[in-house]
N, C-alpha and C positions, 0 to 999 in steps of 0.2 A: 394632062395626067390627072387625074382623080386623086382628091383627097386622102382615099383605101391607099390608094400605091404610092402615094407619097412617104408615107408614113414607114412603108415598109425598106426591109432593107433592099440594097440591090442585088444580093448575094444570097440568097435563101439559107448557106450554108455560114453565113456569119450571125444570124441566129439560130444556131442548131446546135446542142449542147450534147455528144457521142456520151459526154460521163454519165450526163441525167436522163438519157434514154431510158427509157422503163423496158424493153425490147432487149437492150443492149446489157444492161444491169442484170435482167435477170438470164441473160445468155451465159454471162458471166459467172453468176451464181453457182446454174448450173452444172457447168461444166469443175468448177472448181470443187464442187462438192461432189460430181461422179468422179473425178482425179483422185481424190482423197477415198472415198467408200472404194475405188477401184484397188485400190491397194490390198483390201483383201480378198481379191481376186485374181489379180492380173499375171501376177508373178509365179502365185501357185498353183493356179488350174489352167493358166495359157489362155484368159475369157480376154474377149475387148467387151466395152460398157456396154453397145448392142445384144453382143451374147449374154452380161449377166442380164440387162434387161428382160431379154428373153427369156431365161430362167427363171428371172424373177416374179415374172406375168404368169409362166406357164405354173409355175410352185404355186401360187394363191389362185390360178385360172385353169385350171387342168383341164382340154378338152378344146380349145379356144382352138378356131383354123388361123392358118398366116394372113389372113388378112382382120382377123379379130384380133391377133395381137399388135397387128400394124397399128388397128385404130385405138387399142386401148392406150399405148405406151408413146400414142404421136410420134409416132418414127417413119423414117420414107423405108416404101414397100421394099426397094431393092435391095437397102442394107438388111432389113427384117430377113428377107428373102436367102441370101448369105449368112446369115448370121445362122439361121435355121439349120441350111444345108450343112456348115461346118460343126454345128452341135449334135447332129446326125452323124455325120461319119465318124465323131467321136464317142457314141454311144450314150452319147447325152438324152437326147431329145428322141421320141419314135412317132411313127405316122400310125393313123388308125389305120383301118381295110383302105386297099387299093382301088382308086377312083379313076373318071377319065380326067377329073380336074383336079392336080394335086395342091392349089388354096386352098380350095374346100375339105380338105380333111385335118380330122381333129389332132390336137399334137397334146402331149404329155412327154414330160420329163420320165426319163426310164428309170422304171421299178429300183434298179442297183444303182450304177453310177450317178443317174441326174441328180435322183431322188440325195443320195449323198452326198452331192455338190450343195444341193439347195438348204439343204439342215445345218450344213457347215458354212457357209458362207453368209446366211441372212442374220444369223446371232452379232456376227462382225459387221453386218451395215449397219444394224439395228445399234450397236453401242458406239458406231461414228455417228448416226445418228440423234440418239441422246447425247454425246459430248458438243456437236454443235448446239443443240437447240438451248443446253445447259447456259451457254451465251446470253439466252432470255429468260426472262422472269412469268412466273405464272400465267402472269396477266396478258404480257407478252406474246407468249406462246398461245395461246387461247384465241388472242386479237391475229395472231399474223394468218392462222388457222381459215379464222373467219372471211382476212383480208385476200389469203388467195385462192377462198373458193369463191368469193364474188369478183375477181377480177376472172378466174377460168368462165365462171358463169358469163359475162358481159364479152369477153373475147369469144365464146361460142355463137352468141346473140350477134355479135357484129359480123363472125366468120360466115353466119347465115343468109347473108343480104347479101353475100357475093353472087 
């Protein structure tokens, strides 16, 4: 046996630490923080987080096909896919002209209902928003800012070499 493998454990998984996972941590994060913002949503308008997602892309991205919202909001295609169709039959969401490829058309939140979903509901992410970050101090908020657009940016960089 070599020195390398001496040294190491015999169980890869008795030094592996799930709490201090960076992966794991901010899965956590996230989801604890769309659970909370969901709240003013989920109850009142009947959205799962996929649909406000998709609201929420489409409100600030008006125009985007389902597969540009897929990539904007790192979501997998099939739930995007779903999330769309049922936002449509609820007069949420509408499709541009008819295609032979329905990704490729562009989507917008509708003039009446979306449009009113999205003016109402992003004021209430927006101020569970500000109540967490209020958690951090100026300085804080400014560095964590900075911290997870260089870690997005180095997760892209590394995503690349696959």
């Amino acid at each position: 046996m070599s020195k390398e493998g001496a040294t190491q454990s015999p169980h890869p998984a008795d030094d592996f630490m799930l709490e201090k996972f960076l992966p794991y941590r901010l899965s956590l994060l996230s989801n604890t923080i769309s659970g909370g913002i969901s709240s003013a949503y989920r109850k009142l308008y009947e959205l799962s987080v996929t649909e406000w997602r998709v609201v929420a892309i489409l409100g600030r991205y008006p125009g985007l096909t389902a597969t540009e919202v897929t990539e904007r909001g790192a979501m997998d295609k099939v739930a995007v896919s779903r999330a769309v169709k049922r936002l449509e039959e609820r007069g949420l969401v509408e499709r541009g002209e008819h295609d032979a490829d329905r990704r490729r058309l562009p989507l917008v939140l509708s003039p009446g209902d979306g449009q009113r979903l999205f003016r109402d509901v992003m004021p209430r992410a927006l101020a569970y928003e500000r109540q967490l970050l209020a958690s951090l101090s100026a300085e804080e908020r400014e560095m964590f800012g900075r911290l997870v657009g260089k870690l997005q940016s180095a997760a892209q960089r590394l995503n690349e070499k696959d």
